[in-house]
N, C-alpha and C positions, 0 to 999 in steps of 0.2 A: 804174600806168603799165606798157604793154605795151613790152617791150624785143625791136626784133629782132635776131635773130644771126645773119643772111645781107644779105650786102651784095654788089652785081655789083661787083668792081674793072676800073675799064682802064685797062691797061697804056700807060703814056703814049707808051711807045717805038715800039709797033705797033701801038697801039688794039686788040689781044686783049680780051676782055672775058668775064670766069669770075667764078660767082657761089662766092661762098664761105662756112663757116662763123667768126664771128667768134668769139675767146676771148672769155669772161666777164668777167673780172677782168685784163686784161694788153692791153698796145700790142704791136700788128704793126709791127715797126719795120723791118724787111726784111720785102720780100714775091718771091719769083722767081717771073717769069711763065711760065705751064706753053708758052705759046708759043715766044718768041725765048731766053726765059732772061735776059733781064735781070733784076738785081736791082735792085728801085726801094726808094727810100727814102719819107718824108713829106716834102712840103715844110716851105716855114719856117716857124714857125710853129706846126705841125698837129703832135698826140701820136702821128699813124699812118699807115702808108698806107689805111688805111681812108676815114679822115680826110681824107685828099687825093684820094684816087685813085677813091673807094665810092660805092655809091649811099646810104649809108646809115651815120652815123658810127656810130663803134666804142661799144660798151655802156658803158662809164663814163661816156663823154660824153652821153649819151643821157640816163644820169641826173644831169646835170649837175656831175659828182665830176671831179676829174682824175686821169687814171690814169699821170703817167707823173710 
């Protein structure tokens, strides 16, 4: 299984949209957006902002483990 580690986030608060590298082994659980600076969290629910906000969930979940 091909795991990837770039996921576009957008920023819910201004729709900025920055691709990023994800950790391996670990949840984004704050993320500040290089735009306005808000700090976003995950929603309910979701182990990340990856996870909520990505184009692409975060690498534990990808391989179906929980990471947080």
């Amino acid at each position: 299984m091909d795991i990837q580690l770039k996921s576009t986030i957008t920023c819910p608060a201004c729709h900025f949209q920055q691709e990023e590298t994800m950790p391996e082994n670990a949840c984004s659980f704050f993320y500040e957006c290089s735009n306005c600076k808000a700090v976003i969290k995950p929603l309910p629910g979701d182990c990340c902002v990856f996870c909520s906000y990505g184009t692409v969930n975060c690498p534990p979940e990808q391989k179906g483990e929980k990471c947080c």
